[in-house]
C-alpha positions in Angstrom: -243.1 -21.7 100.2 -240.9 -20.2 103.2 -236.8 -20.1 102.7 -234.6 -19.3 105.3 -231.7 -17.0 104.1 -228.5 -16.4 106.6 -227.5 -12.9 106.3 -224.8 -11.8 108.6 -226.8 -10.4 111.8 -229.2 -13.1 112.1 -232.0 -15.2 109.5 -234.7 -13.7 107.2 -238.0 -16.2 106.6 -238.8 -15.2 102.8 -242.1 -16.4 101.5 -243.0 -16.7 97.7 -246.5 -15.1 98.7 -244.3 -11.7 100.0 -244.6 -9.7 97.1 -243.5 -6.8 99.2 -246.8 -4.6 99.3 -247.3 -5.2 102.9 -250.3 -7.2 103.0 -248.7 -10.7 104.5 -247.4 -10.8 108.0 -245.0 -13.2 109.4 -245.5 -15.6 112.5 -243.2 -17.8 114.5 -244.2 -20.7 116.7 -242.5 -23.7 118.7 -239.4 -23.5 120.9 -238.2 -20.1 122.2 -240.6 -18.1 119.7 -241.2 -14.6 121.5 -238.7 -15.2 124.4 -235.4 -16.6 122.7 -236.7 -15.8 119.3 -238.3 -12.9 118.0 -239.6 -12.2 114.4 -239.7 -9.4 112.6 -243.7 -9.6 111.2 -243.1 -7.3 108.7 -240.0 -8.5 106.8 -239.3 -12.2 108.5 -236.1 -10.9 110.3 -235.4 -13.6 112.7 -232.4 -12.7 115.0 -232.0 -14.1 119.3 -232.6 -12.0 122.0 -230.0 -13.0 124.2 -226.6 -15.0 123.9 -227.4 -18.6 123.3 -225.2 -21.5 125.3 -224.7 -25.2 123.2 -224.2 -26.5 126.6 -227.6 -25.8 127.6 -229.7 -26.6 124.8 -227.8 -27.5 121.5 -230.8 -26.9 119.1 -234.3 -25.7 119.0 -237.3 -26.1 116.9 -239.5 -24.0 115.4 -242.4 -23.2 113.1 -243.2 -20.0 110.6 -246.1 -19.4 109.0 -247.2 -16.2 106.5 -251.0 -15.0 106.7 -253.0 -12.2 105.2 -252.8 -9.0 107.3 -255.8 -8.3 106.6 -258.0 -11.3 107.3 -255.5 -13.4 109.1 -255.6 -16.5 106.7 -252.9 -18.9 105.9 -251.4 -18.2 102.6 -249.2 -20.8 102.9 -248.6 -24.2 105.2 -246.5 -23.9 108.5 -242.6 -24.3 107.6 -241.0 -26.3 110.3 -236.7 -25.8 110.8 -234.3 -25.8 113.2 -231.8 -23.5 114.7 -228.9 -25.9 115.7 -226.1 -24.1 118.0 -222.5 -24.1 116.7 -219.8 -25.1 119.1 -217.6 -22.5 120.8 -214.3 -22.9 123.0 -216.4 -21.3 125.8 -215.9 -24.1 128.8 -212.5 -25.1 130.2 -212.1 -28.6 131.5 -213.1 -30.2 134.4 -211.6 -32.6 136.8 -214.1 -34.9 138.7 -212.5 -34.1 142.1 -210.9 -30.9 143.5 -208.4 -33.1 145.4 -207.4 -36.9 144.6 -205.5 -39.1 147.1 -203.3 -41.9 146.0 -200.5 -43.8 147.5 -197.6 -46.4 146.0 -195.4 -48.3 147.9 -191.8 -46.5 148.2 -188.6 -47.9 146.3 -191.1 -48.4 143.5 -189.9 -49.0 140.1 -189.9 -46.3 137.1 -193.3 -46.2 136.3 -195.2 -47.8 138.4 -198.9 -46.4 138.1 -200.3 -44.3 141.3 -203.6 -43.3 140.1 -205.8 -42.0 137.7 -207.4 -38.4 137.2 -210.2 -37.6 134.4 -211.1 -34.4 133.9 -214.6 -33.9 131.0 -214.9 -30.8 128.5 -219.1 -29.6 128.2 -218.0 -28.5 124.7 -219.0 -30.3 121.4 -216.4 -33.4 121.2 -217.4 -33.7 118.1 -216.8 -30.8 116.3 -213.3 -29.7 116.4 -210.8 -30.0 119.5 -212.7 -28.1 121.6 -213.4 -31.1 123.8 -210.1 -32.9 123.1 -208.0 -32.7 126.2 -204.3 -33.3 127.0 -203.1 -33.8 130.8 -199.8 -32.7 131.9 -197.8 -31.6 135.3 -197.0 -28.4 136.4 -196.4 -29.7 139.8 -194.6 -32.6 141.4 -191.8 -32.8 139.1 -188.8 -34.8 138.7 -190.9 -37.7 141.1 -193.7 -38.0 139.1 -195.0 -37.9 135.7 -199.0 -38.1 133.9 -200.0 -40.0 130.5 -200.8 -36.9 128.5 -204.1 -38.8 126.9 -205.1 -40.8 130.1 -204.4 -38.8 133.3 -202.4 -41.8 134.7 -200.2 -40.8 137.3 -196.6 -42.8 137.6 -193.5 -42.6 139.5 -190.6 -41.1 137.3 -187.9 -41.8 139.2 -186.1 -44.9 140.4 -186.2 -47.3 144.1 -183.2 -45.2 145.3 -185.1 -42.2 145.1 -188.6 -42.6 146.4 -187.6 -43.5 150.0 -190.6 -42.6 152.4 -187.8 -42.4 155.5 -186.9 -39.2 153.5 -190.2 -38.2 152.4 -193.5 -39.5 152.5 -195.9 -36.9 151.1 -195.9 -35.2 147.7 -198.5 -33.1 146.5 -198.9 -33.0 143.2 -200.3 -30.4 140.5 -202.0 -31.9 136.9 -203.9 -29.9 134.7 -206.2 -30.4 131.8 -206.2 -28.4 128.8 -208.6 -28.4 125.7 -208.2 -27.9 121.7 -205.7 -30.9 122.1 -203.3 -28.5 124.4 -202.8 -26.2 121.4 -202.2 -22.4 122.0 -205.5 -20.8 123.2 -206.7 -23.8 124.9 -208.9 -23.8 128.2 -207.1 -25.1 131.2 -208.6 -27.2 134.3 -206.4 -28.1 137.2 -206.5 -30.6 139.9 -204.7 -31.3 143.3 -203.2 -35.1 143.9 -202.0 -35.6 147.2 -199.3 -38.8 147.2 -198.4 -41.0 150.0 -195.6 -43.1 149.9 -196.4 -46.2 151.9 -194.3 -48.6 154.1 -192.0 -51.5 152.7 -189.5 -53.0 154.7 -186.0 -52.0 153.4 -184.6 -50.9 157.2 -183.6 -53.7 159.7 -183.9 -53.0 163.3 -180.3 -51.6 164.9 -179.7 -51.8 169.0 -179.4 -48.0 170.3 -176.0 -49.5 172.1 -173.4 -52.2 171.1 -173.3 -53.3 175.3 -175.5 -53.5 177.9 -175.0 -54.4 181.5 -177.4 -55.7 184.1 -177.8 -57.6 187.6 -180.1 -60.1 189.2 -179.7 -61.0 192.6 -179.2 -64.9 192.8 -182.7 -65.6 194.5 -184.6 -64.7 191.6 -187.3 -67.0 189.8 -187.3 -68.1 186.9 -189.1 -65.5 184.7 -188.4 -62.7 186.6 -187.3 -59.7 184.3 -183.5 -59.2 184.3 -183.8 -56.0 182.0 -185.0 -54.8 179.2 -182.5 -54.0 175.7 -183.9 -51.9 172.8 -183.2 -51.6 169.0 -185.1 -48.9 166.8 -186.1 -49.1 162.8 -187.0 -47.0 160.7 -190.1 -48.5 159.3 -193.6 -48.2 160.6 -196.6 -50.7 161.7 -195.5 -54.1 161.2 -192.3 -53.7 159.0 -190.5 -52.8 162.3 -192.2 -55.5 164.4 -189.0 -57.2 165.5 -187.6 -60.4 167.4 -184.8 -61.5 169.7 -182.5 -64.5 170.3 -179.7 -65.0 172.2 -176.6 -66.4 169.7 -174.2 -67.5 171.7 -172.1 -67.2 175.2 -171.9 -68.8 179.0 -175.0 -67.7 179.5 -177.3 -69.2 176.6 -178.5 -71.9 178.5 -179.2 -70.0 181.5 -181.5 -66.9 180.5 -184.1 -66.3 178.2 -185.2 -63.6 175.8 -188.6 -62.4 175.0 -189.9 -59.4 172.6 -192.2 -57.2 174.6 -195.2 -56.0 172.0 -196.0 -52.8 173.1 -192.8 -51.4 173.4 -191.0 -53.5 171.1 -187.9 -54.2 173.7 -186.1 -57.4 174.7 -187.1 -58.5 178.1 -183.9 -61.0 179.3 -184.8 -63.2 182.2 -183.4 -65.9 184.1 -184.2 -70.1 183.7 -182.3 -72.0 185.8 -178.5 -70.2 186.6 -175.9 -71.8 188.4 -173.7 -70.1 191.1 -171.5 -68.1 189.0 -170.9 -64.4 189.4 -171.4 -63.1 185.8 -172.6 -64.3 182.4 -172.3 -62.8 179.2 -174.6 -63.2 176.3 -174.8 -62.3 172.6 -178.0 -61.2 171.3 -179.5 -60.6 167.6 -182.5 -58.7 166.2 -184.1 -58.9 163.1 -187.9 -58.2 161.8 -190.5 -60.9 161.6 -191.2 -60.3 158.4 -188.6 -59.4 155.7 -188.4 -58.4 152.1 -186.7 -60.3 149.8 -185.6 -57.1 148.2 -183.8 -55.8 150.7 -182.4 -59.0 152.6 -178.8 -58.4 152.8 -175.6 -59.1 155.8 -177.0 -56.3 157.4 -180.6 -57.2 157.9 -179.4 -58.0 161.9 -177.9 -56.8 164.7 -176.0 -58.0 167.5 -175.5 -56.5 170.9 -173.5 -58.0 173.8 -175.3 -58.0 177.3 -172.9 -58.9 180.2 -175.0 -60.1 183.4 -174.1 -59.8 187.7 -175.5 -62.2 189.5 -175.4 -60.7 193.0 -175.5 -63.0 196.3 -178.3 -63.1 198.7 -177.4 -63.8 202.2 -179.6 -67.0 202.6 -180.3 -68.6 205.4 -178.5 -71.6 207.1 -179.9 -74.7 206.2 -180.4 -77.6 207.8 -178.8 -81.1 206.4 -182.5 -83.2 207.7 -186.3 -81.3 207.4 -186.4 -83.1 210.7 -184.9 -84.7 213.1 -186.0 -87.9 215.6 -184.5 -88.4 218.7 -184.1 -91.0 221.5 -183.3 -91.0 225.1 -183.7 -93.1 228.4 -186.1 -91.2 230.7 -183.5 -92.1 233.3 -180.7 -90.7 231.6 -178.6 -87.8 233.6 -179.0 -84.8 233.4 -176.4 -83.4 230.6 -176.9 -86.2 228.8 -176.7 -85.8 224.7 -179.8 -86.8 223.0 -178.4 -86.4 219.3 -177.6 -83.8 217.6 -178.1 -81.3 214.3 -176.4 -80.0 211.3 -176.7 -77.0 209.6 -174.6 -75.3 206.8 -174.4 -71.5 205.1 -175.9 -71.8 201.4 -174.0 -69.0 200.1 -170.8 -71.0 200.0 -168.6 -69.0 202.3 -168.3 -71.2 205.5 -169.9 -68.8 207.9 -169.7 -69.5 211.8 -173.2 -70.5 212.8 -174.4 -70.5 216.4 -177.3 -73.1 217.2 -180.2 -72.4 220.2 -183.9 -73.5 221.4 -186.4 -72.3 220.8 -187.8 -71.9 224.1 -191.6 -70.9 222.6 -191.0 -74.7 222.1 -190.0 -75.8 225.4 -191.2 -73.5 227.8 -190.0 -76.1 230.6 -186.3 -75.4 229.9 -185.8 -79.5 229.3 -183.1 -79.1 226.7 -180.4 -77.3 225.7 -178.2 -77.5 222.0 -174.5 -76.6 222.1 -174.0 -73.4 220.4 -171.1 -74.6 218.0 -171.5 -78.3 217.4 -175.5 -78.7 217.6 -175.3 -81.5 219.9 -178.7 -81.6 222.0 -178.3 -82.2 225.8 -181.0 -82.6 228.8 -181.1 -79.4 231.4 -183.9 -81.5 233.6 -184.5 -85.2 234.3 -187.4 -86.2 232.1 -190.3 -88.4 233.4 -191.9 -90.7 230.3 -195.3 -91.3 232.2 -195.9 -87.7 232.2 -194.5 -86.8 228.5 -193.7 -89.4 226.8 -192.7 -87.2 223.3 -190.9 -83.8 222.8 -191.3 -81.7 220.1 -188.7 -79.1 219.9 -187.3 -76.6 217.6 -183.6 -75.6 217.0 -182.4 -72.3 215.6 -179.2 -71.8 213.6 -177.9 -68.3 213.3 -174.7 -66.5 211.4 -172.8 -65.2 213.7 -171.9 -62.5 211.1 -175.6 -61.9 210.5 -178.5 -62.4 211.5 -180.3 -64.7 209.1 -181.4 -67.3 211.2 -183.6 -70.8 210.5 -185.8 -72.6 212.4 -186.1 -76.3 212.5 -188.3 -78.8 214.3 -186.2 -81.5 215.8 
């Protein structure tokens, strides 16, 4: 029978049929033998050749066998054993990503988990604490803290403190250390980038308290009066914001519309009466709010004061047109009828009427210039023409702005 006796450099295979004359010789087989493993034929010294790693291969097989030197018989049956590695401290930790991401919403609560990192440990977890690892920061304090036993990552300070308008990234240190993070412990460490994301805890604020445009008064409805602009803080659709008008002389006459793209207040008119200013107020909020952080300030108000500036309109005419009678015997300087205009822009202008003699080219009528009465130049003949058609201009004497009217 073959023993196998630890001394302190290695093993010694002893067989019962060594009686130490020299005539048996040992031999190893199986896993290693002659490469990992050598044998010392002589006396059974078994010892490695090289330094052996657990992580790589935590045990190895092998047969010994002793035989006559002389005739190479078995003096005894194969002795099978194995050579099982003992664990070491030899490998540090881990993590299974050089860099994590992870984002929480700002104004989070104390606490509130961010992410999880896991680093492994190739020694023997079960044999000793080798293996046994305990997370910890050495980066990214006082905002965040890590669950020394589960590498989760949580805010550790409060809503007030985590504000992303102040700062939004954090990079973060954790690292991993074996023998349960006990003095001569391996250490692995690992990057976590943070993001604080968007919440909306800033309401919109106009960049001034009073704004001043004009429209002329011919402008259509819809036409773009001017544009007024508030800014927030927040990003993406947390400072997506609307408008209203709240109150003053002008509320029923102008609109207000939210432009998009650009996030401004695009005033324009609806139907205005002839008035020379209006003023407005205006509010902006978000569309969509957070309960958290509604409060008397979640709007603003601004104060737009509109000019409506006149536009020297035409003279109009009280009739589209006008129908006329007369004798074809009447004299000459006879009235036919006559025509009415008046100045639209309110301010009793002089008008001066005249034909349009691209309209009667044979000079047949004439219009008095203040009082639009219409008068024959020439005697008229009803057999040869039997209708007129004219056309009548009235003009401002202090401009020229004149209108053309079939009579």
């Amino acid at each position: 029978m073959t023993r196998i006796i630890l001394h302190h450099d290695g093993f010694i295979l002893q067989s019962d049929m060594d009686r130490g004359d020299g005539t048996v010789k040992y031999v190893l087989s199986g896993e290693g033998a002659g490469t990992l493993f050598v044998i010392d034929e002589n006396n059974g010294d078994l010892h490695a050749t090289r330094r052996l790693d657990r992580e790589e291969k935590a045990f190895y097989t092998l047969r010994a066998t002793v035989v006559n030197k002389r005739t190479g018989y078995k003096l005894e049956p194969e002795t099978e054993f194995i050579v099982k590695l003992h664990d070491i401290n030899d490998n540090e930790p881990q993590f299974s990503q050089e860099v994590y991401t992870g984002s929480v919403p700002e104004r989070s609560d104390i606490g509130t988990s961010v992410i999880q990192v896991t680093a492994t440990d190739a020694d023997d977890s079960m044999y000793g604490n080798s293996a046994k690892l305990v997370y910890s920061i050495s980066q990214g304090h006082p905002y965040f803290s890590v669950d020394p036993n589960t590498g989760v990552i949580r805010t550790a300070l409060g809503p007030g403190d985590m504000d992303r308008e102040q700062r939004e990234h954090y990079q973060v240190v954790i690292e991993a250390k074996d023998m349960a993070g006990q003095r001569g412990g391996l250490t692995g460490t690992t990057v976590v980038n943070i993001t604080l994301t968007d919440v909306n805890d800033n309401p919109p604020r106009f960049t001034q308290s009073i704004y001043q445009f004009s429209v002329k008064e011919s402008a259509r409805s819809g036409t773009s009066v001017g544009r007024i602009q508030a800014t927030d803080k927040d990003i993406g659709k947390n400072a997506e914001m609307f408008f209203t008008i709240v109150s003053g002389d002008g509320m029923e006459m102008f609109d207000i519309s939210t432009d998009r793209d650009t996030q401004e207040g695009v005033i324009t008119p609806l139907d205005y009466e002839k008035k020379p200013s209006y003023t407005v107020e205006i509010q902006v909020q978000n569309t969509q709010v957070d309960a958290r952080f509604l409060s008397a300030g979640s709007k603003d108000m601004a104060t737009v004061r509109i000019i409506v500036e006149d536009v020297d309109e035409p003279p109009l005419f009280d009739k589209a047109s006008y129908l006329m009678e007369v004798k074809e015997d009447a004299a000459v300087g006879a009235a036919v009828g006559s025509v009415s205009a008046s100045d639209p822009d309110g301010i009793h202008s002089p008008l001066k009427y005249s034909i349009d003699r691209r309209t009667d080219m044979d000079r047949l009528f004439n219009v008095h210039p203040g009082n639009g009465s219409v008068f024959l130049l020439r005697s008229l003949d009803r057999e040869e023409t039997a209708w007129h058609n004219i056309s009548v201009i009235a003009t401002e004497f202090s401009k020229s702005s004149p209108s053309l009217h079939a009579t």
